[in-house]
TORDO-928667 format. One record per residue (C-alpha): residue in one letter; x, y, z. Coordinates in Angstrom, 3 decimals. Example, Ala and Ser with C-alpha at 12.3 -4.5 7.8 and 13.67 -1.06 7.14 Angstrom:
BEGIN
+------+----------+----------+----------+
| rest |        u |        v |        w |
+------+----------+----------+----------+
|    A |   12.300 |   -4.500 |    7.800 |
|    S |   13.670 |   -1.060 |    7.140 |
+------+----------+----------+----------+
REM end
This chain:
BEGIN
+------+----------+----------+----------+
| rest |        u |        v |        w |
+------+----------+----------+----------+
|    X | -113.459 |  -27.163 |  -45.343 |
|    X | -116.942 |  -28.589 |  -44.342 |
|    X | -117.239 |  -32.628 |  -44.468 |
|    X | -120.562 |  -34.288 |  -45.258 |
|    X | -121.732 |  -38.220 |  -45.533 |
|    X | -122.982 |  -38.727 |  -49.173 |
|    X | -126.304 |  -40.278 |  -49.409 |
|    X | -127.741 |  -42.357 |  -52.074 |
|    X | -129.765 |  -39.450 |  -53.065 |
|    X | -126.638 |  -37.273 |  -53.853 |
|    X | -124.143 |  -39.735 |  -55.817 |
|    X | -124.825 |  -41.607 |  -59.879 |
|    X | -126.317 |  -44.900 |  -59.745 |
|    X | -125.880 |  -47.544 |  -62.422 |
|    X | -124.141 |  -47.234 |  -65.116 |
|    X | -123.649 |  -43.350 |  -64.427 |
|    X | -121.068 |  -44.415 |  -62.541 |
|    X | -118.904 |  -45.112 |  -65.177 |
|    X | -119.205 |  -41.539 |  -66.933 |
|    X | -118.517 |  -40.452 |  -63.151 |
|    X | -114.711 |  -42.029 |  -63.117 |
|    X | -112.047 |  -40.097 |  -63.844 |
|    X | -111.113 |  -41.467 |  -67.149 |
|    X | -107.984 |  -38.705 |  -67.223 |
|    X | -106.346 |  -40.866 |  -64.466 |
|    X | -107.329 |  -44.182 |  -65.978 |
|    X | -105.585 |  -43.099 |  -69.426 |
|    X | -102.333 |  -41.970 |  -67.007 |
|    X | -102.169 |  -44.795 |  -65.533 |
|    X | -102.706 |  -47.306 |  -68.364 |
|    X |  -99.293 |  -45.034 |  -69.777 |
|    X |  -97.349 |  -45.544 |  -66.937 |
|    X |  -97.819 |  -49.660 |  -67.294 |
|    X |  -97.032 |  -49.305 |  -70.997 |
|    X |  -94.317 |  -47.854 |  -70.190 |
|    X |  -93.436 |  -50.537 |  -67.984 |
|    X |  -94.337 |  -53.308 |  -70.539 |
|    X |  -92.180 |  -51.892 |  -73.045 |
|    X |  -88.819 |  -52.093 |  -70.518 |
|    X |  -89.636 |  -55.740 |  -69.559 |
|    X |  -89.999 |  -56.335 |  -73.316 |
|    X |  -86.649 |  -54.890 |  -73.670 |
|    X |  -85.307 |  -56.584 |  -70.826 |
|    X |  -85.933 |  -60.184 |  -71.984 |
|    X |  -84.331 |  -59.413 |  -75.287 |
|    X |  -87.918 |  -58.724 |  -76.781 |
|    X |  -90.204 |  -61.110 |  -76.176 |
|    X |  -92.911 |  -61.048 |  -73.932 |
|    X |  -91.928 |  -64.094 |  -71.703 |
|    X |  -91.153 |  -64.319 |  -68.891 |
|    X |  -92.007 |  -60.637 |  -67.653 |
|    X |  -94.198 |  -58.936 |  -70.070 |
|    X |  -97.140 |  -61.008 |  -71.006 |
|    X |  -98.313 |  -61.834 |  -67.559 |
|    X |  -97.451 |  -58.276 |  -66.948 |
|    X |  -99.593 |  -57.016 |  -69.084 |
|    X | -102.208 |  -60.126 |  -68.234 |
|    X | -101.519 |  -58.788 |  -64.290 |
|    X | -102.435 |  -55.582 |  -64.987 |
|    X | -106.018 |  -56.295 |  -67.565 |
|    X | -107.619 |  -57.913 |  -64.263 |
|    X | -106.140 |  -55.142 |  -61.558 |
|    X | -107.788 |  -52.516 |  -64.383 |
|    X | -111.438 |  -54.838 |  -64.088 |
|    X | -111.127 |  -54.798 |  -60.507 |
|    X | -110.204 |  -51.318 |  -60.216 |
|    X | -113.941 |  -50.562 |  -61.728 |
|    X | -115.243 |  -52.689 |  -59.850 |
|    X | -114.044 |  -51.617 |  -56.419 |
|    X | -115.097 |  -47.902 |  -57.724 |
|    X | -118.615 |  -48.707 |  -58.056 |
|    X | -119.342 |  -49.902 |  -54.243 |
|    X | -120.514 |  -47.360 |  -52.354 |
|    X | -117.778 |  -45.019 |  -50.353 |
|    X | -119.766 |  -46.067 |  -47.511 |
|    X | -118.776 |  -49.537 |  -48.151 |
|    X | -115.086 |  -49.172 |  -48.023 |
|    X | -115.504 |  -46.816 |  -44.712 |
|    X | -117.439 |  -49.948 |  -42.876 |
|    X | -114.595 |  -52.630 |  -43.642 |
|    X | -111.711 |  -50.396 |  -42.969 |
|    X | -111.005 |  -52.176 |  -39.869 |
|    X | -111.785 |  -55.130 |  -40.732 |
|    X | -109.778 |  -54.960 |  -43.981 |
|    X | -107.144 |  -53.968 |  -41.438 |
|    X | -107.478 |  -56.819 |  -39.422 |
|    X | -107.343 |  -59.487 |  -41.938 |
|    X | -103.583 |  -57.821 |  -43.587 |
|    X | -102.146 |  -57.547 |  -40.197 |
|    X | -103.329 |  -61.559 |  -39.345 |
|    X | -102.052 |  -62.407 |  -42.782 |
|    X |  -98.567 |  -60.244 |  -41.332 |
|    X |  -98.751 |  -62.675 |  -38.841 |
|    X |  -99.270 |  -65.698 |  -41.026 |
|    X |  -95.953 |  -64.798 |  -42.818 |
|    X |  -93.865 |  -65.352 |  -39.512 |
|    X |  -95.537 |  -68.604 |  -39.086 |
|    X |  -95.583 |  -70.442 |  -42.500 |
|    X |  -94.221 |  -67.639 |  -44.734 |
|    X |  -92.325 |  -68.567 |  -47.959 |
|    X |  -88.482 |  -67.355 |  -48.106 |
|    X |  -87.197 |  -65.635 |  -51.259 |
|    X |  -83.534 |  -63.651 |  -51.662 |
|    X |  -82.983 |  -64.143 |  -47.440 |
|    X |  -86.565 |  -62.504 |  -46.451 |
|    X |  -89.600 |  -64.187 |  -45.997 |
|    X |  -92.094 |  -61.965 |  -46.798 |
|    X |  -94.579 |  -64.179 |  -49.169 |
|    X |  -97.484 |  -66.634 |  -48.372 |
|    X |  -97.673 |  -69.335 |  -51.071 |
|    X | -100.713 |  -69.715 |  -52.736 |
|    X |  -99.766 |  -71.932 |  -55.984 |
|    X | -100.576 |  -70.125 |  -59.045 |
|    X |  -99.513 |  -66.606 |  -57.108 |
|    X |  -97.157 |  -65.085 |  -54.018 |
|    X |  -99.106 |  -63.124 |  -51.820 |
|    X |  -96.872 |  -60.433 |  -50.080 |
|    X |  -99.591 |  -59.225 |  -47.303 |
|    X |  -97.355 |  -56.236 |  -46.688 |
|    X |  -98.402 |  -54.856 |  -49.957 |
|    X | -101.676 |  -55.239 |  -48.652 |
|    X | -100.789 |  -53.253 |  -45.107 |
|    X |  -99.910 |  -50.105 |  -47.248 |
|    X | -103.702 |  -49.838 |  -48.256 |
|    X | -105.285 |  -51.099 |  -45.342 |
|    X | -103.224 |  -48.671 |  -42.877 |
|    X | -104.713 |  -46.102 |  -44.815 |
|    X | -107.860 |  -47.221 |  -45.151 |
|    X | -108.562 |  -47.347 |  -41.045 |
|    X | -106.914 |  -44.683 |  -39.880 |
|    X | -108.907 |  -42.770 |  -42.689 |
|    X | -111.859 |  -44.241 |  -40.963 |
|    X | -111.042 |  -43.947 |  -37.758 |
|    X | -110.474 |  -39.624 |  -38.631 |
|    X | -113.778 |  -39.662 |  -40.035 |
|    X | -115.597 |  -41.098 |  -37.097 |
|    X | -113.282 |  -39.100 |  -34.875 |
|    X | -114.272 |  -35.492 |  -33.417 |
|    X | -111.961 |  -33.138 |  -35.186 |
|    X | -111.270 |  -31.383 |  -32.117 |
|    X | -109.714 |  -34.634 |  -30.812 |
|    X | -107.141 |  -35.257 |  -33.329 |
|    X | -104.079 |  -33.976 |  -31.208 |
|    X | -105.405 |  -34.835 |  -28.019 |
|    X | -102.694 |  -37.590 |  -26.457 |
|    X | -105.502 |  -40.534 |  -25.925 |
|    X | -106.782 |  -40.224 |  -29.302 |
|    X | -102.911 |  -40.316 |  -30.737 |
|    X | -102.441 |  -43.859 |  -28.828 |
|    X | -104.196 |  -46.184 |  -31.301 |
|    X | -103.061 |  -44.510 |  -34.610 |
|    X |  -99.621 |  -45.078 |  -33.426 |
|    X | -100.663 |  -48.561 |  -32.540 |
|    X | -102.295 |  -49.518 |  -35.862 |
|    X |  -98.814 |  -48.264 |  -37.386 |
|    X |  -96.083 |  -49.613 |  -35.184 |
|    X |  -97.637 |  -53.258 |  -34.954 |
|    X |  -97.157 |  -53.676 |  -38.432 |
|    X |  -94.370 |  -51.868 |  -39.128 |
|    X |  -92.964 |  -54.153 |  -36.416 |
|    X |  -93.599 |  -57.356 |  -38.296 |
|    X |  -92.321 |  -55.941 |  -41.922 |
|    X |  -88.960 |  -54.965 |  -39.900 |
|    X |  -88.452 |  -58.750 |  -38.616 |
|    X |  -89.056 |  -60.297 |  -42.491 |
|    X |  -87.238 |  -58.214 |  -42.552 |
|    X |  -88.050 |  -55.307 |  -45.111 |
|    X |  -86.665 |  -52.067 |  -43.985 |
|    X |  -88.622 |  -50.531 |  -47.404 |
|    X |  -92.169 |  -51.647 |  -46.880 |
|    X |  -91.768 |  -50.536 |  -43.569 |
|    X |  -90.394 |  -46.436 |  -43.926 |
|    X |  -93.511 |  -46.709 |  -46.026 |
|    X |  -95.924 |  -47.727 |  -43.849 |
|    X |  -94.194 |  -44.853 |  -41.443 |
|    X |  -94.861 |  -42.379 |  -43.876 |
|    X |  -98.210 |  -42.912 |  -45.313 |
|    X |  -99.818 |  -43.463 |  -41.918 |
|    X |  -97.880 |  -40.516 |  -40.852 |
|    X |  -99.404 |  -38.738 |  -43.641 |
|    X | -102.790 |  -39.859 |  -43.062 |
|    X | -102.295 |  -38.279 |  -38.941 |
|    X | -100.856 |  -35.147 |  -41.098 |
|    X | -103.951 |  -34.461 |  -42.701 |
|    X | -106.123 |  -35.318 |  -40.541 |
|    X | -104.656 |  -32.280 |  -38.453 |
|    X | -103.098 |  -33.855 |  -35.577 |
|    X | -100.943 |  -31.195 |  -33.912 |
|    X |  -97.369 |  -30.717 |  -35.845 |
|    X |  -95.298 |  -31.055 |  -32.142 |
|    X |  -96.067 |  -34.503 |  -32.511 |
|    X |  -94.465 |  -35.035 |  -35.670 |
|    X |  -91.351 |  -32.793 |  -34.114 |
|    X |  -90.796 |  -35.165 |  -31.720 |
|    X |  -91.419 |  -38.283 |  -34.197 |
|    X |  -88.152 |  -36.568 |  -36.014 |
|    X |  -86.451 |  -36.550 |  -33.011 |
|    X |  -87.234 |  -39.930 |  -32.122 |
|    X |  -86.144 |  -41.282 |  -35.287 |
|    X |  -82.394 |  -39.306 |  -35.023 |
|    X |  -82.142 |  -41.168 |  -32.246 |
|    X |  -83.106 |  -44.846 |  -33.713 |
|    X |  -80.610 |  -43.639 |  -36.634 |
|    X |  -78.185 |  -43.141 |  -33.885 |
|    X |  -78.788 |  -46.644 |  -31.637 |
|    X |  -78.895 |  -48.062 |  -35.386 |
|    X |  -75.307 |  -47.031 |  -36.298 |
|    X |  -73.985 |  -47.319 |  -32.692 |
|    X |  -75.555 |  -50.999 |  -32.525 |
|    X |  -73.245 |  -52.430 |  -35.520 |
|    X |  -71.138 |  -55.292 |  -34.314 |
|    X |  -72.550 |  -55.868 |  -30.738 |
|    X |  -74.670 |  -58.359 |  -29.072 |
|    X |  -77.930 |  -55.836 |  -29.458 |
|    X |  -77.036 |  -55.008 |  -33.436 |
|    X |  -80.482 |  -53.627 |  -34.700 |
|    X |  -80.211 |  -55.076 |  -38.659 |
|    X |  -79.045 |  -57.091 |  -40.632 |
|    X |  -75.626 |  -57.094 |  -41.952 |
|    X |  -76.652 |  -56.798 |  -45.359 |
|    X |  -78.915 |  -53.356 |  -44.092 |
|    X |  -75.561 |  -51.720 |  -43.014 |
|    X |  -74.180 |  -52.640 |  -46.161 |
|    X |  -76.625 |  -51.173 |  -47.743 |
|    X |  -76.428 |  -47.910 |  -45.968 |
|    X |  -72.826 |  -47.535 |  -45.705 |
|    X |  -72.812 |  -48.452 |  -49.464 |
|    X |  -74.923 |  -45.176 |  -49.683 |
|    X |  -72.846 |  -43.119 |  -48.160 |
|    X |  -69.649 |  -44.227 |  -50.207 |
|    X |  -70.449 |  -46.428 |  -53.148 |
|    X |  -67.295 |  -46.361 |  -54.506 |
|    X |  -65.902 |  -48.518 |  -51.869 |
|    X |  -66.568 |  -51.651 |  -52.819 |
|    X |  -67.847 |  -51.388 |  -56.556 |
|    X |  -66.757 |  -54.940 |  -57.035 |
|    X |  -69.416 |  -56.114 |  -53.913 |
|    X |  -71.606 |  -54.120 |  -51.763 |
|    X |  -71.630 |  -51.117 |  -54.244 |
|    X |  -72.092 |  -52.856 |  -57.404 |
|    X |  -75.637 |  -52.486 |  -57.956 |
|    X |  -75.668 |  -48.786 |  -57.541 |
|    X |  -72.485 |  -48.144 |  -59.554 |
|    X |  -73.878 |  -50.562 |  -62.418 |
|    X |  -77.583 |  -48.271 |  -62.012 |
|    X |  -75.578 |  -44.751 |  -62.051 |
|    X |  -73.303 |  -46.302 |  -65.510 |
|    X |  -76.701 |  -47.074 |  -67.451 |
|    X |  -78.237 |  -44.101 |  -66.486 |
|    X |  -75.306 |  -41.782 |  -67.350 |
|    X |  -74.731 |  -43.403 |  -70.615 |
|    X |  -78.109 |  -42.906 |  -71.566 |
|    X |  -77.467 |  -39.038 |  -72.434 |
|    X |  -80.528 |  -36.456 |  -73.382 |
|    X |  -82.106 |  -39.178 |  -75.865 |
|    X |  -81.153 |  -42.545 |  -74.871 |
|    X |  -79.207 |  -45.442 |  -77.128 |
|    X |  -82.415 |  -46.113 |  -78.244 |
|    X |  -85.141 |  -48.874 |  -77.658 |
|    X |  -83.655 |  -51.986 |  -77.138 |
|    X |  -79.978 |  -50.787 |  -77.165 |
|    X |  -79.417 |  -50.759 |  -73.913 |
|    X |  -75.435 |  -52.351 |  -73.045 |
|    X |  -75.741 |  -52.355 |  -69.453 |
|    X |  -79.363 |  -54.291 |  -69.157 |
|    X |  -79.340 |  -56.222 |  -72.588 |
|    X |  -74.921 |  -57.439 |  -71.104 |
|    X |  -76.876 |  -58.646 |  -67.878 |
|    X |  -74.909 |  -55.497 |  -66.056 |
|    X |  -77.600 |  -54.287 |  -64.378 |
|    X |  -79.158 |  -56.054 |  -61.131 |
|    X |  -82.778 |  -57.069 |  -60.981 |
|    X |  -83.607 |  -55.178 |  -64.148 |
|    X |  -87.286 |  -56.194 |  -64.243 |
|    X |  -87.804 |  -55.064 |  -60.530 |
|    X |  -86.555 |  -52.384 |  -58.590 |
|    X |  -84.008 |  -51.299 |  -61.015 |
|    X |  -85.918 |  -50.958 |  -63.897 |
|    X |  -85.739 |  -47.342 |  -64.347 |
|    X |  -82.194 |  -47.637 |  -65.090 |
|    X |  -83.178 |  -49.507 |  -67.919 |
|    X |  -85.229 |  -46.497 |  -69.435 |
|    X |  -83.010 |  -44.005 |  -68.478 |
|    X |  -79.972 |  -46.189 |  -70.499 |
|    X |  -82.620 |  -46.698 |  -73.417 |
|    X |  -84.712 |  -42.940 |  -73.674 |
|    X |  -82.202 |  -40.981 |  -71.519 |
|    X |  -83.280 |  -37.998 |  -69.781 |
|    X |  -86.542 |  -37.126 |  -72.449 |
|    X |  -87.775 |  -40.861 |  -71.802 |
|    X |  -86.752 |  -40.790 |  -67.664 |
|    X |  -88.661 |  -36.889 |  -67.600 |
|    X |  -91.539 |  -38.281 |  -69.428 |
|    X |  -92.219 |  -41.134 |  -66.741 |
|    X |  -91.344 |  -38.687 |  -63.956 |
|    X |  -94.333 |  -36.304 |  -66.021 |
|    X |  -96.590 |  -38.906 |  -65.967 |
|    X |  -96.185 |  -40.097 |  -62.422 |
|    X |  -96.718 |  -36.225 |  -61.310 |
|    X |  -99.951 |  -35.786 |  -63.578 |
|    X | -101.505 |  -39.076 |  -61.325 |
|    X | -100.624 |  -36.999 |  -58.003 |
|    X | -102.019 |  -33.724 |  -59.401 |
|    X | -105.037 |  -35.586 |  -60.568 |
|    X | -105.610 |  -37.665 |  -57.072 |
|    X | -105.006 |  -34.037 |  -54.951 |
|    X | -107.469 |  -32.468 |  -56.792 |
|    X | -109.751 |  -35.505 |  -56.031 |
|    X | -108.914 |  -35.484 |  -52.112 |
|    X | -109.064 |  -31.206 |  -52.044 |
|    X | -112.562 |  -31.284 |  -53.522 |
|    X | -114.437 |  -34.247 |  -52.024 |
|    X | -116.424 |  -32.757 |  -48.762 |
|    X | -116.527 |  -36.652 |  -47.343 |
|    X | -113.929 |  -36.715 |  -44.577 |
|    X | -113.439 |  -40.046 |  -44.896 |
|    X | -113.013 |  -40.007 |  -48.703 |
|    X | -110.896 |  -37.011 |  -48.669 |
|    X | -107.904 |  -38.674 |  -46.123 |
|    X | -107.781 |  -41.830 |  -47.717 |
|    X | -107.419 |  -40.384 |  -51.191 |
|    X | -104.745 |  -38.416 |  -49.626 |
|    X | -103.544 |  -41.130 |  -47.762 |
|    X | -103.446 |  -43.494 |  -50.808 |
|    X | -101.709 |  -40.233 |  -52.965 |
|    X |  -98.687 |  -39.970 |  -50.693 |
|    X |  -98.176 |  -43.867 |  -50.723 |
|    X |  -97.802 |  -43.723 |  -54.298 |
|    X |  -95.563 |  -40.682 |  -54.229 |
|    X |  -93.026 |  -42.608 |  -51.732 |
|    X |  -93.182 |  -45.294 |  -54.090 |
|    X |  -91.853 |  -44.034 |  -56.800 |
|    X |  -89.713 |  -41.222 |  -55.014 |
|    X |  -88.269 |  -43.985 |  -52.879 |
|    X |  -87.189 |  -46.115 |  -56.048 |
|    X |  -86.240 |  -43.415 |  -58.044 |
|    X |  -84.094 |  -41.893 |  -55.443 |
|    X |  -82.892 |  -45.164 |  -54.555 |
|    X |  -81.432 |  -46.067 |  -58.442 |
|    X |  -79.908 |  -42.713 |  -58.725 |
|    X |  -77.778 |  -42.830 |  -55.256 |
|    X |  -79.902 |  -40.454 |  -53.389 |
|    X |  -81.133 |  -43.011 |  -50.604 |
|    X |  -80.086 |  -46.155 |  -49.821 |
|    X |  -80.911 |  -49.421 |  -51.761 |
|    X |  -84.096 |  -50.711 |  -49.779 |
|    X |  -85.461 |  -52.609 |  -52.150 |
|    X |  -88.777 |  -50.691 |  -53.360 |
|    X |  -90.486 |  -51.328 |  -56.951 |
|    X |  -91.497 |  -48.763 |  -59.390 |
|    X |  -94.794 |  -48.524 |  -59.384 |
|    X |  -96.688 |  -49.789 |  -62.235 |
|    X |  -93.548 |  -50.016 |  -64.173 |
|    X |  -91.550 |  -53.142 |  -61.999 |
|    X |  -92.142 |  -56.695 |  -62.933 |
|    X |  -94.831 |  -57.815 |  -59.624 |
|    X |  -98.073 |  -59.650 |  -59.203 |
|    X |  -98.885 |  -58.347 |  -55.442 |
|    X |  -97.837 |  -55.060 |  -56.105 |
|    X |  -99.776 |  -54.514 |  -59.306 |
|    X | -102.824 |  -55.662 |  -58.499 |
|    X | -102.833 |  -53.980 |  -54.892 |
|    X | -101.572 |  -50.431 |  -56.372 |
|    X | -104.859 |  -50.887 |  -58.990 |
|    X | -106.866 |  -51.941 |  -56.027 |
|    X | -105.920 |  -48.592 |  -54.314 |
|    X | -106.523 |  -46.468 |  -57.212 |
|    X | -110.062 |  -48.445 |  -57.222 |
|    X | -110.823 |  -46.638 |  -53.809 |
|    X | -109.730 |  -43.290 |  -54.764 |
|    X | -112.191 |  -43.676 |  -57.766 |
|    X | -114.641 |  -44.950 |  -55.634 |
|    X | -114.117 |  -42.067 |  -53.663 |
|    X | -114.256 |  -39.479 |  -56.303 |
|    X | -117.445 |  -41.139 |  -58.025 |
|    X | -119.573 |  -41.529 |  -54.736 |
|    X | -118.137 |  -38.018 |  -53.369 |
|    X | -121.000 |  -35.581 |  -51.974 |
|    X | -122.671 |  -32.974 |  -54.818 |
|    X | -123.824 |  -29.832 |  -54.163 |
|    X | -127.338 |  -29.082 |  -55.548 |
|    X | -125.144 |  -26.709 |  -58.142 |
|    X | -122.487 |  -29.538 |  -59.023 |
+------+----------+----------+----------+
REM end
């Protein structure tokens, strides 16, 4: 595939712009946060407070500034990459400092009216230089071991900061999406061999670390992943959450109990309903139809985004579309996988769907690049 910078000659100007978004993955998404609105509806016994009005509020201005961020220039977005970078990983930094502490983590920076989680911010940012960095980068360099150094670097330093909050989540995300950014930018697949290899091992010093002076987590982490492994153990404690998740999604059958008739989320059985377990709730209420409708919906946004990233001839557009696609994948793989006893509980929302403020309006931000990227892609003299 041949790579080109768009000009200003090439790309719509003014309101053209608009009739150049893709609407398709505007209407998506605006289904997947309905869907979302309904269950935190449900949740609070329907009514809109506390989750689903400013939910719903949230998402309105994320939507604005979606549009927004996809009119600037591609161009734009590839000049503050770095810089964009810069200012998430100080604001990582911030968090160790002065960071507010919620559930045992501290992971937020007060603002008043809002909590800013700058790690939400990381996932976006990560993407956004390294995409940058490929783009300015000779394509015949990717694999070569000097040019490997700093995308490692912009990856580990951050993932090194969401580990000490700690959040073992964020972090296996920022792995992966940087990871998949390197991927497609065709760095040589021996280096992701020996990533795999490196990471048995961690998984190894992780489990052999438990109980000694140089234990690598958290106790509740090993709880966690031993609670994966054998749930059933302590369904009263440690393996509550997942046991309550696998009840409500069992009971829920082909069609669901129905909207609103939920027993394990509207009897308080389910943990942190309106966050990362959330998709228990619709699974109880529209069963497997309702959970295979979301799961639909969710694929149609990836389809939609890869045939963005396969068909824009801007290298820089094309990664971090790409980039910005798998990060929303993990998201919602991660979650779902988590609910259902697949992985381990890490604590990872639903996209779109989970009751947030950061998340939301970051995840729309995103999407705003990958429309700015589709609208300001290069055109052919036949497109």
């Amino acid at each position: 595939m041949s790579y080109a910078v768009p000009s200003h000659r090439d790309t719509p100007r003014g309101l053209a712009k608009l009739f150049a978004l893709n609407w398709a993955l505007i209407l998506l998404l605006c289904a997947v946060a309905g869907a979302g609105f309904l269950m935190l509806y449900s949740n609070a016994g329907g009514s809109f407070s506390p989750w689903a009005g400013p939910q719903m509020i949230r998402f309105g201005v994320g939507l604005v500034a979606m549009v927004v961020i996809a009119m600037v220039p591609l161009r734009f977005w590839r000049w503050v990459a770095p810089f964009a970078y810069l200012g998430a990983f100080a604001l990582l930094v911030l968090v160790e400092i002065m960071g507010s502490i919620g559930m045992g983590a501290q992971r937020w920076i007060d603002l008043g009216p809002i909590q800013l989680q700058p790690s939400e911010l990381m996932k976006v940012t990560l993407v956004m230089a390294l995409a940058a960095y490929y783009s300015w980068l000779d394509p015949k360099k990717v694999s070569h071991i000097f040019w490997v150094i700093l995308p490692l670097v912009l990856i580990l330093a951050p993932t090194a900061l969401v580990l000490k909050q700690p959040d073992l989540g964020t972090a296996l995300l920022l792995v992966m999406g940087g990871g998949a950014v390197m991927f497609l930018a065709g760095v040589s697949l021996w280096y992701f061999g020996a990533a795999v290899l490196t990471v048995a091992g961690m998984v190894y010093a992780v489990l052999k670390s438990k109980g000694t002076s140089w234990q690598l987590l958290e106790d509740y982490q090993y709880r966690r992943i031993f609670t994966f492994l054998d749930p059933a153990a302590d369904p009263l404690g440690a393996g509550y959450h997942i046991t309550q998740a696998k009840i409500a999604m069992g009971s829920g059958g082909l069609a669901g109990r129905g909207f609103m008739q939920g027993t394990q989320s509207r009897l308080n059985f389910l943990p942190e309903k309106h966050t990362d377990f959330i998709f228990t709730t619709l699974a109880e209420e529209f069963g497997f139809m309702g959970s295979a409708t979301l799961l639909g919906l969710y694929t149609l946004v990836i389809v939609f985004c890869i045939a963005s990233a396969i068909s824009n001839r801007d290298r820089f557009g094309a990664l971090m579309t790409g980039g910005l696609t798998v990060t929303f994948f993990l998201f919602f793989a991660v979650n779902m996988g988590m609910v259902m006893g697949l992985m381990p509980v890490v604590g990872v929302p639903l996209p779109l769907v989970s009751y947030g403020g950061s998340a939301m309006l970051v995840l729309l931000a995103a999407f705003g690049l990958v429309q700015s990227a589709h609208v300001h892609r290069p055109r052919s003299q036949q497109d």
